[in-house]
C-alpha positions, 0 to 999 in steps of 0.5 A: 375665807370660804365661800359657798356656790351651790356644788362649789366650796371657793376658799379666797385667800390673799396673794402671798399669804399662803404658799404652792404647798399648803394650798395644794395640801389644803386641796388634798384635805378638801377633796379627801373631805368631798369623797368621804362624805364629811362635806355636804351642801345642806341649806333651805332653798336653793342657794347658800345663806348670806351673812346678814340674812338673819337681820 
């Protein structure tokens, strides 16, 4: 699961349901991502929407 924090992309994952390699594969994937381009913060205000703030 993601989580969002203004200049930071947290991923939680359970202990023991993901291995050394795949998250630093995973990691790898995330900063190629960051430096490219493809992945921008873009949200109205300040910080990131929560689940739930359409309600």
């Amino acid at each position: 699961m993601g989580v969002e924090r203004k200049g930071q992309l947290i991923m939680l994952v359970r202990p023991g349901h993901m291995s050394a390699e795949c998250m630093a594969a995973i990691n790898r994937q995330l900063e190629y991502m960051i430096k490219s381009g493809l992945w921008i913060q873009r949200w109205s205000g300040d910080l990131p929407p929560h689940p739930g703030d359409d309600d």
